[in-house]
C-alpha positions in Angstrom: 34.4 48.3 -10.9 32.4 48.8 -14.0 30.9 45.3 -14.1 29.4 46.1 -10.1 28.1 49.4 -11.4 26.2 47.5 -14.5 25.0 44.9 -12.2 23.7 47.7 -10.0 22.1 49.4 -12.8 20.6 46.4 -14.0 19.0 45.5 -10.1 17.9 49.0 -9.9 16.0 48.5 -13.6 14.2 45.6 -12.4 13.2 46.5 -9.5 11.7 49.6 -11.4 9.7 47.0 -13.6 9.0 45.0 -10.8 7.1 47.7 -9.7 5.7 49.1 -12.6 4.1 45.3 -13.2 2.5 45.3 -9.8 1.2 48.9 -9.5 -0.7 48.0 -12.6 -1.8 44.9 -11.9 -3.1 46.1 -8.4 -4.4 48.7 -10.3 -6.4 47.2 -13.5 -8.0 49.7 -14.4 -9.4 47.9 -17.4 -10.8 44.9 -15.0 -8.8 42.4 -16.5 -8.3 40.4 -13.3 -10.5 41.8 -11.2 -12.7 39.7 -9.2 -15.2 43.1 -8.2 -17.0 45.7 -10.3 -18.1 47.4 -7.6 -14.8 50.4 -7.6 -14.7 50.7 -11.2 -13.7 53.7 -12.3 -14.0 53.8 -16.4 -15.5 51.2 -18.8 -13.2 48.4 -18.6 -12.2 46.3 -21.3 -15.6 44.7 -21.1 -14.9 42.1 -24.7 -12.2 40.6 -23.5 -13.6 40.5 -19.7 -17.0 39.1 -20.9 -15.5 36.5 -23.2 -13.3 35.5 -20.5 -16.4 35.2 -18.4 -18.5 33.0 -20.9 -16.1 31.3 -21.3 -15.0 30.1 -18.0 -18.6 29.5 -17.0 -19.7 27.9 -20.5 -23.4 26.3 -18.6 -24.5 29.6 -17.4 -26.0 31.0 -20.3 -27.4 29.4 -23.2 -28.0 33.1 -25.1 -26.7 36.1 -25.8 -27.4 39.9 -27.2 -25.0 41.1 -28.9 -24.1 44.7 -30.1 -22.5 48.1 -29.2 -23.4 50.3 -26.0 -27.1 51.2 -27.1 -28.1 47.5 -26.0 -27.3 48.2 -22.3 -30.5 49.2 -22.1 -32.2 46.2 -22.9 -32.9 43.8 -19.9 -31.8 40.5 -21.3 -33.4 38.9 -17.9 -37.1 39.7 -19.1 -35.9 37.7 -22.8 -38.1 34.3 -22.9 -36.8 31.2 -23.9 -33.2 31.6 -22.9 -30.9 32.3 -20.3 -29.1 34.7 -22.1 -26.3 37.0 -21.6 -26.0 41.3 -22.6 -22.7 41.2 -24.5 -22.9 44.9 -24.7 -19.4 46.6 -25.1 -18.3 49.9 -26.1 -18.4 50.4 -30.4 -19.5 46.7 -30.4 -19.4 45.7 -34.7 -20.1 42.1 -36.5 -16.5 41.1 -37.1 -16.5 41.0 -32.7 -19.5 38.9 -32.5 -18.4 36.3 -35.2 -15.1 36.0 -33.3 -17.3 35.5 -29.7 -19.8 33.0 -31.0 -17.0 30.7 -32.5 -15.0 31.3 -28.9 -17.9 30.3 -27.3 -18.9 27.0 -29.5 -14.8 26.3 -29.4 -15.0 26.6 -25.7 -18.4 24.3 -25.2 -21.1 26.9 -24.8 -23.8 25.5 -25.7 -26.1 27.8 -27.5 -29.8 28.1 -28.3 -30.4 31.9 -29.1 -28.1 34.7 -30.5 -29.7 38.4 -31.3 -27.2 40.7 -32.7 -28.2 44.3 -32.7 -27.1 46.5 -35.7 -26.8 50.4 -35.9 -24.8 53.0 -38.0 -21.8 51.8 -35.6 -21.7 48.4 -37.2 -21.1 49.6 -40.8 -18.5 52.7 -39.7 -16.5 51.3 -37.0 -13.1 49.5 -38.3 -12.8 46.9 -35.8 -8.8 46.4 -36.2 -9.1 49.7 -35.1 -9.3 48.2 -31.5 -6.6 45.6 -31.5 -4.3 49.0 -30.4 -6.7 49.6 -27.5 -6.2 48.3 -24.3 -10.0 49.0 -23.4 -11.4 47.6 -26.6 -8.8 44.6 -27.5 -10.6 41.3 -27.6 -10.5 38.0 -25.9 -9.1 36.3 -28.9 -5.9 38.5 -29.6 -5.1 38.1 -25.5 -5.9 34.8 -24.5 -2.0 34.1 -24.0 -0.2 35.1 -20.7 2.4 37.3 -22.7 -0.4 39.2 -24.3 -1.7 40.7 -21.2 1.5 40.6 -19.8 2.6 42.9 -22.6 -0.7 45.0 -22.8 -1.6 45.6 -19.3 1.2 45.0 -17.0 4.3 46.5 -19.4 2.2 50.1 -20.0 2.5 53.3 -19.1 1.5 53.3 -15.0 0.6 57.3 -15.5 -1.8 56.5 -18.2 -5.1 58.4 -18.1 -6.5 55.4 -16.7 -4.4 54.7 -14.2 -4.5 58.6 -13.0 -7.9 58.8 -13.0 -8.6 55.5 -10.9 -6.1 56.7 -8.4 -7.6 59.9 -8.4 -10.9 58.1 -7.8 -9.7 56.1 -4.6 -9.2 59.0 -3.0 -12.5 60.9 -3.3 -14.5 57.5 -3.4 -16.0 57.9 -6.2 -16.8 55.4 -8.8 -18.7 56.5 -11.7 -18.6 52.8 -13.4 -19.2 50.8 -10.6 -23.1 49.8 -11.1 -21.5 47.0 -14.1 -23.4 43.4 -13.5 -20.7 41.9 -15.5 -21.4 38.6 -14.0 -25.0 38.7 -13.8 -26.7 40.0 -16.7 -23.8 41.8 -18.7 -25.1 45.5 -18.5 -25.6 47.8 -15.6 -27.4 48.0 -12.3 -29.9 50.5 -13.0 -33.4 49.3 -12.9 -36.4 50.1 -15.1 -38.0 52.1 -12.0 -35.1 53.9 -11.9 -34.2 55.2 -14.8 -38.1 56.4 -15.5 -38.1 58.4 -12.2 -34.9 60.3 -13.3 -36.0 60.7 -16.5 -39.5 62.2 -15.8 -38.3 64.3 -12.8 -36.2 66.0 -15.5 -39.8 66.7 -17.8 -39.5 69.6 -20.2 -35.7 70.5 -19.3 -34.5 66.6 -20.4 -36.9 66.7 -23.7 -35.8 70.3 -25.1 -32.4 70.2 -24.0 -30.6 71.5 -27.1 -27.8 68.2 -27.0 -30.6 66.6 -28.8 -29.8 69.0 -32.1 -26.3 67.6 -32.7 -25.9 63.8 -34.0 -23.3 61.7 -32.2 -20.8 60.3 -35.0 -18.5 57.8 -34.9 -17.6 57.7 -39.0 -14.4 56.0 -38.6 -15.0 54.6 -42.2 -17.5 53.0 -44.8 -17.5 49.5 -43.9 -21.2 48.0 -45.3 -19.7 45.8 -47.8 -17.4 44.4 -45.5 -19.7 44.2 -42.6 -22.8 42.3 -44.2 -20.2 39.6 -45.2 -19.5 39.4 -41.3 -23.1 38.9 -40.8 -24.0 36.7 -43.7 -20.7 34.5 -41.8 -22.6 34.5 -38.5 -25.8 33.3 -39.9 -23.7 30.5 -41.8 -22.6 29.9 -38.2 -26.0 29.8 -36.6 -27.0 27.5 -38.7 -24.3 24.9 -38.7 -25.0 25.0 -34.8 -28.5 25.3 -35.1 -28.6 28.3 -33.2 -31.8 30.8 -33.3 -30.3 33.8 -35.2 -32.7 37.6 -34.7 -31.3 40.3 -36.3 -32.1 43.5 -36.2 -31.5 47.3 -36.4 -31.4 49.6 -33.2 -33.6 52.8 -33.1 -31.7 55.4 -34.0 -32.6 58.9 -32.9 -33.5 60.9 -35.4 -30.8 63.4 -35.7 -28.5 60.6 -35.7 -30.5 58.8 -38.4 -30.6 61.8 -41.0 -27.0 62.2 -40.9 -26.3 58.9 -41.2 -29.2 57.7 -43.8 -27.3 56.9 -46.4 -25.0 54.3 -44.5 -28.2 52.7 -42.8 -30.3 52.7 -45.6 -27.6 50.7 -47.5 -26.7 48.7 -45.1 -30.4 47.6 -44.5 -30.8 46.9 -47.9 -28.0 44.7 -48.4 -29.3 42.7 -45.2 -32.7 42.3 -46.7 -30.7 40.4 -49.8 -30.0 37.0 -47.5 -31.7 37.5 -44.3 -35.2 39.0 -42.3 -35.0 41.6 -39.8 -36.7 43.6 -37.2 -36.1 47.4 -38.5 -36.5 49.8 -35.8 -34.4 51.9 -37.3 -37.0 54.2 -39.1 -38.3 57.3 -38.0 -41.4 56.4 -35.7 -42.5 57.7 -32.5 -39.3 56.5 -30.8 -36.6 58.1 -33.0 -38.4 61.4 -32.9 -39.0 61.6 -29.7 -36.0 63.2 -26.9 -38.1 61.4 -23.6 -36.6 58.4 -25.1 -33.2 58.7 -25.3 -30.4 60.0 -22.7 -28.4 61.7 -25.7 -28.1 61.3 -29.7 -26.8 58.3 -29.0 -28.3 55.4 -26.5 -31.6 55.1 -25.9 -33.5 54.1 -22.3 -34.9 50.9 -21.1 -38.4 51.9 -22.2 -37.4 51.2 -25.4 -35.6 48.0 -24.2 -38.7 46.9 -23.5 -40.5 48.1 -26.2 -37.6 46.2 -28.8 -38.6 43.0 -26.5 -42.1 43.3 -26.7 -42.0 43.9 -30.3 -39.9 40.6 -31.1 -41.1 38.2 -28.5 -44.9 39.1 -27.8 -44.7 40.3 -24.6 -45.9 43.1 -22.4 -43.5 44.5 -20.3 
């Protein structure tokens, strides 16, 4: 009698599981299967999905920009001399990028061009920080089945996630969904349209008071450790004669005062063993709201501007 009820328990257990595992891999919520963008709720897991990407379609691109969320407003398609690839993704530091580019060469991506994109977030962020994540974990610490398995299909299936994707589907709304994750690696939004939005807002976007409080994300001081990530990506570059541009992201102003100390450091010790484009000053950008959608990212104008500036274009 006791061994039927234990086998029962046990059947009933895995069933449970059995469902657990499919709910969330129907689910994926962090778009690690997924084939579509287009019902995505919140910003997937976009390291690992990218990597994943590049890496299964190594001839595609022959370039990439890498950095945190600020680059998703740079239009990697208007780049010349490349076919390169916005590896934008969410707190985005060096240590990520070295671990991409050697995935990449490893995997037989040939490459001709890299730019990586620095900011405060670069010398603050802790990147081990992420490996407990499931949005932020990288390719490299999931590339085995038990991994993802473990991460994604083993979790909680009423994780905030998971609630508000379901909670999504049923109002049809999809705040996430304009991601070109296998075209150019940021979003949807044209150049056309984020200018109309932005100057049918006028006066009410420029003096809106969001733009007095810096958006922070000291997680800890990190320069020392950081420019020997970058000085290990240049080493890189060079082995594989790969076009390295560095340089700093505008920061607005508010953000830049409170973080000066950090960026002024952190460009110094760059300037030791490599150039840079520094637009990371306060200049007409930085000090100016119609730029930027918060504290924090700023619009494709500047994109285009940070484009212009390196290549010697007009956009």
């Amino acid at each position: 009698m006791e061994k039927r009820y234990f086998y029962k328990n046990i059947s009933i257990l895995i069933l449970i599981m059995c469902a657990i595992f499919t709910f969330n891999y129907i689910l994926d919520p962090y778009g690690i299967w997924k084939k579509s963008f287009d019902k995505q709720v919140l910003e997937p897991n976009k390291n690992y999905r990218k990597t994943k990407y590049i890496v299964e379609n190594p001839k595609k691109y022959d370039s990439f920009l890498f950095g945190s969320s600020k680059i998703g407003s740079i239009e990697t398609e208007l780049i010349p001399n490349g076919t390169y690839y916005n590896m934008t993704y969410s707190k985005g530091v060096p240590r990520e990028w070295l671990q991409n580019i050697n995935t990449f060469i490893e995997n037989g991506v040939e490459i001709k061009n890299v730019i990586i994109a620095l900011d405060d977030f670069s010398f603050t962020v802790n990147p081990d920080n992420k490996l407990k994540q499931p949005m932020g974990m990288p390719y490299e610490s999931l590339k085995s089945p038990f991994s993802l398995f473990k991460v994604y299909l083993l979790r909680n299936p009423f994780d905030l996630y998971n609630r508000e994707t379901v909670k999504a589907a049923f109002h049809n709304y999809y705040p996430s969904s304009d991601l070109d994750m296998f075209g150019t690696g940021r979003t949807k939004t044209t150049f056309e349209e984020d200018e109309s939005k932005f100057k049918a807002l006028g006066d009410k976007h420029i003096n809106d008071p969001k733009f007095n409080k810096p958006l922070l994300f000291f997680e800890e001081d990190r320069v020392d450790e950081t420019l020997e990530e970058i000085k290990e990506i240049k080493s890189v570059c060079e082995k594989n004669n790969i076009k390295l541009y560095i340089i700093f992201n505008p920061i607005h102003k508010t953000t830049y005062l409170a973080d000066e100390d950090i960026i002024n450091r952190a460009k110094d010790g760059v300037s030791k063993f490599t150039d840079f484009y520094d637009f990371a000053t306060l200049n007409e950008v930085t000090e100016n709201n119609y730029y930027w959608a918060e504290t924090l990212h700023y619009r494709m104008v500047v994109g285009r501007k940070i484009i212009n500036t390196i290549f010697d274009t007009d956009y």
